[in-house]
C-alpha positions in Angstrom: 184.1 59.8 96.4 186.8 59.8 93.8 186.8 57.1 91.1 188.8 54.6 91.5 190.3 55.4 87.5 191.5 58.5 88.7 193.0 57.4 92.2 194.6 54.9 90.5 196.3 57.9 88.0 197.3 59.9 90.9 199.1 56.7 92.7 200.7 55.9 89.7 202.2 59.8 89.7 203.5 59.2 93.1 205.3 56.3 92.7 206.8 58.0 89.6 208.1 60.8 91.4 209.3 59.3 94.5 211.3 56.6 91.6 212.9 59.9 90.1 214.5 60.5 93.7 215.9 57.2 93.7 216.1 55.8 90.3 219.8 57.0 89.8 221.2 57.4 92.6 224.2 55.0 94.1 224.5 52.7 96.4 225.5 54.6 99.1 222.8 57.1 98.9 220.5 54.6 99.8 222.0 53.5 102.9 221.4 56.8 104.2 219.5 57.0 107.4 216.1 58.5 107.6 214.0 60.1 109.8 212.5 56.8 110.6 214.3 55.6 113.7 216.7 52.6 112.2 215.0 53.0 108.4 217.6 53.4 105.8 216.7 54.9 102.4 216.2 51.1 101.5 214.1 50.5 104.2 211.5 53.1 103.0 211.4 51.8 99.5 211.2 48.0 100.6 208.5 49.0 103.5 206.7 50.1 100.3 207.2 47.0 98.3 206.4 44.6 101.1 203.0 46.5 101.5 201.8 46.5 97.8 202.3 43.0 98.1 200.3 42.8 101.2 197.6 44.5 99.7 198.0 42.9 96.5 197.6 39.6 97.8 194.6 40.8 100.4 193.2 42.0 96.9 193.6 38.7 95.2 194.3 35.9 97.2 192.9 35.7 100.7 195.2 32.6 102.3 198.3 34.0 100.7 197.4 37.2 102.5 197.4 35.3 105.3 200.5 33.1 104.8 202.6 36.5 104.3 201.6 37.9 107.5 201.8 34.7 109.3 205.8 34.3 110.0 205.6 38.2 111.5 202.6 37.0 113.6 205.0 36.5 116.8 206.3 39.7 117.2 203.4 42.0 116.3 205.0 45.2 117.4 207.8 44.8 114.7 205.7 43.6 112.0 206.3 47.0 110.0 209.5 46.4 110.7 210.4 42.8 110.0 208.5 43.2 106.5 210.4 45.7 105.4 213.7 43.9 106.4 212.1 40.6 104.4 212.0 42.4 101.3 215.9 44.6 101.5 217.8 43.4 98.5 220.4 45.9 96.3 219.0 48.8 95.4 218.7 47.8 91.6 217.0 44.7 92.5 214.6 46.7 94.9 213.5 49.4 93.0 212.8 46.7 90.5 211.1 44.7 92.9 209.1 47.9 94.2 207.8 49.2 91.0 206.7 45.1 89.7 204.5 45.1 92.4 203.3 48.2 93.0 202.0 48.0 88.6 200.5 44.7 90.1 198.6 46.2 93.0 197.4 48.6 90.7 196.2 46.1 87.8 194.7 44.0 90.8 193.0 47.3 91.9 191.3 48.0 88.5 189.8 44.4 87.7 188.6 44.2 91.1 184.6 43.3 90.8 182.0 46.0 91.9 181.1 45.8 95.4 184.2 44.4 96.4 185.7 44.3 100.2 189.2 44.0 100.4 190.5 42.6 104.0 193.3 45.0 106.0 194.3 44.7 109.1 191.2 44.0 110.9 189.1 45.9 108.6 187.3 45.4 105.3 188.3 48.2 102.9 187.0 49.2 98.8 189.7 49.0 96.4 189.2 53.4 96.5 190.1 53.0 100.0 193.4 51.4 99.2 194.4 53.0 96.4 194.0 56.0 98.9 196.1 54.6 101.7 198.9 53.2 99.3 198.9 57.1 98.1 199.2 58.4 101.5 202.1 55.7 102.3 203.9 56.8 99.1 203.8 60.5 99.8 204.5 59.9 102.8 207.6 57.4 103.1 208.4 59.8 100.1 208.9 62.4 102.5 211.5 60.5 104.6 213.3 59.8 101.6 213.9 63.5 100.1 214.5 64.6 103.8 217.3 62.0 103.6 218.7 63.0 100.2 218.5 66.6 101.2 216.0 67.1 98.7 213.0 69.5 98.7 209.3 68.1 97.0 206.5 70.8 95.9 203.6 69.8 97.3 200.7 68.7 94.7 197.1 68.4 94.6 197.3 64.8 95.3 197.6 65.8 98.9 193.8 66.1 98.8 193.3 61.9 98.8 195.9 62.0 102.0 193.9 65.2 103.7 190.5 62.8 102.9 192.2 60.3 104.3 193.6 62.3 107.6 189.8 63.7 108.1 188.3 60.3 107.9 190.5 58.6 110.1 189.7 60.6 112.6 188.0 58.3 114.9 190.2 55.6 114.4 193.2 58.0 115.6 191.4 58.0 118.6 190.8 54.3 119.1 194.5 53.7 118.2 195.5 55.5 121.1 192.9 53.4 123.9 190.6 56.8 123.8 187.2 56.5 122.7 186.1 57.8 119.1 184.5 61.1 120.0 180.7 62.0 118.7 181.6 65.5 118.3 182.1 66.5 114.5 185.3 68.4 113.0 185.5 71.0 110.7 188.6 71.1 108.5 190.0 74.0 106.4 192.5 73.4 104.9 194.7 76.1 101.9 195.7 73.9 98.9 198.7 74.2 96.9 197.0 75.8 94.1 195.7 78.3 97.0 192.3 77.1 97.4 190.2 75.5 99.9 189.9 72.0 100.5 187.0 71.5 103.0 186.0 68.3 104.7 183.2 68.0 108.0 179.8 69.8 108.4 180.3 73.8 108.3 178.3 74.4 111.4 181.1 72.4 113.6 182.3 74.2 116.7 185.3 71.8 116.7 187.9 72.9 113.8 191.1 72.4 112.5 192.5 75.1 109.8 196.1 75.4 108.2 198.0 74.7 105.2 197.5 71.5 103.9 200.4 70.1 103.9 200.9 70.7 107.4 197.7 68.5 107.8 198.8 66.1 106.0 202.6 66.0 107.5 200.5 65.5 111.3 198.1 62.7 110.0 201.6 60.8 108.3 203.3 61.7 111.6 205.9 63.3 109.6 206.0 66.3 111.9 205.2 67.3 115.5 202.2 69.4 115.9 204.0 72.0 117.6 206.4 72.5 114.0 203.0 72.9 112.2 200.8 76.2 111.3 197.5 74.3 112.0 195.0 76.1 114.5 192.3 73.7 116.5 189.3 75.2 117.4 187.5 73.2 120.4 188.5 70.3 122.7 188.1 67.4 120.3 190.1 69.1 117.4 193.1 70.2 119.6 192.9 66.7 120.6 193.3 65.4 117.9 196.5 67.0 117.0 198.3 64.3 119.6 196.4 61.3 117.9 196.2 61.9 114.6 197.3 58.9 112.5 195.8 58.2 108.8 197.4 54.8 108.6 196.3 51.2 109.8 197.4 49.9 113.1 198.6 50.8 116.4 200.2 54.2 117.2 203.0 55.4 115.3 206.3 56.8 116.9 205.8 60.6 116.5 208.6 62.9 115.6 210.2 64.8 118.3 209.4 68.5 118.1 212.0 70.9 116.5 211.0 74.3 118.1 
C-alpha cells in the first residue's frame, strides 16, 4: 500500500494541475458544457468541492457528515447532482472555495489517528483509501473539464492510485450493477506512461484485462465506452467487466455513448 505522505503529494499535484486549466480563464469558459450530461465547467469544479467537504467532514465530524447529506436524502438519485448545484457560486468565489477545502481535506487526512476508519457511503474506508478516491475524482472530473476547454492532458504516473483503484473495485462494479461479485480472480496489465508495466491480480489468472493504462483508467472513471478503448479481456469475468466497471462509490454511473 502507498503511504499516505505520498498520496497525499500526488493529490495535491492534481488539484494543481486541473487549477492551471481553470485558474485564468473567464467567465464564460466555465459555463461551457461538459461531457457530463447537464454539468457545466462549474459543475465539475463545484462537484469537487462539495465532495472534499463530504469527506472532510466524514473525516472529522461524524453528525455534520450526516447533516450535509441529510437535505439530499429525498431524492437519492440526484444527490451527485443537487450537491454540486448547492455549492455553484462565480467562478472566482468557486475556485476559491474548491481549493480552501480540498487543503482542508488534506490537513484532516494527515492528522488523522492510526487505525482510523473513515465512514463513505455505506462503507468504512482508511484515510489512504480516500486520498485515493479524491485522486481518482480529480483526474477524472479533470478530464471533462480539458475535453471542454479543448485542451489535451499528458497522462502521469499518478494514474497508477486510479488503476489500484479500478482493479480493486472490481467486485463492487459488479454489485453496483445487481450482479453478484464474481470469485474468479483478474489479471491486469497494464503499459504506463513512462512505458512500463503496472501489474495488479495473481499472474496465474485465466481472466485478464491488458491495454494502455490510461484506457483503464478512462473505463473505470467511465470517461469512455469500452468499445473506444485499446484494452483486451481475456476470459468471461474480465470481458465482463468492461460493461460494469466503475471505481467510484455508489450506484451505476451514466456511461458514455460509444464514438466508433
Amino acid at each position: 500500500m502507498v503511504e499516505l505522505a505520498a498520496l497525499l503529494t500526488d493529490l495535491d499535484a492534481e488539484t494543481a494541475e486541473l487549477d492551471a486549466l481553470v485558474a485564468t480563464r473567464p467567465a464564460q469558459d466555465w459555463a461551457r458544457p461538459t461531457p457530463s450530461p447537464g454539468w457545466t465547467v462549474a459543475h465539475q469544479i463545484a462537484h469537487l468541492a462539495w465532495t472534499d467537504r463530504a469527506a472532510l467532514l466524514a473525516t472529522t465530524d461524524d453528525a455534520q457528515f450526516v447533516a450535509l447529506l441529510a437535505p439530499l436524502a429525498d431524492d437519492p438519485d440526484r444527490l451527485v447532482d443537487k450537491g454540486a448545484e448547492s455549492f455553484l457560486a462565480p467562478p472566482d468565489e468557486l475556485r476559491q472555495r474548491w481549493l480552501r477545502g480540498h487543503h482542508e481535506l488534506v490537513e484532516a487526512l494527515r492528522a488523522a489517528p492510526a487505525g482510523k476508519r473513515i465512514p463513505w457511503f455505506g462503507n468504512l474506508i482508511t484515510p489512504q483509501s480516500m486520498a485515493t478516491a479524491r485522486l481518482m475524482e480529480t483526474w477524472a472530473h479533470g478530464f471533462d473539464i480539458a475535453e471542454a476547454l479543448g485542451l489535451a492532458r499528458a497522462p502521469t504516473d499518478r494514474l497508477r492510485h486510479v488503476a489500484f483503484l479500478g482493479f480493486r473495485t472490481l467486485g463492487h462494479s459488479f454489485l453496483a450493477h445487481g450482479q453478484a461479485a464474481p470469485s474468479t480472480p483478474v489479471r491486469v496489465e497494464l503499459v504506463a506512461p513512462d512505458g512500463g508495466q503496472w501489474a495488479f491480480g495473481p499472474q496465474t489468472a485465466s481472466d485478464r484485462l491488458t491495454g494502455p493504462a490510461l484506457d483503464f483508467c478512462l473505463l473505470v472513471t467511465q470517461r469512455r465506452h469500452p468499445a473506444d478503448l485499446a484494452l483486451v479481456a481475456t476470459g468471461p469475468v474480465a470481458t465482463e467487466w468492461l460493461g460494469v466497471a466503475q471505481a467510484f462509490a455508489g450506484p451505476p454511473g451514466v456511461k458514455r455513448e460509444s464514438v466508433a
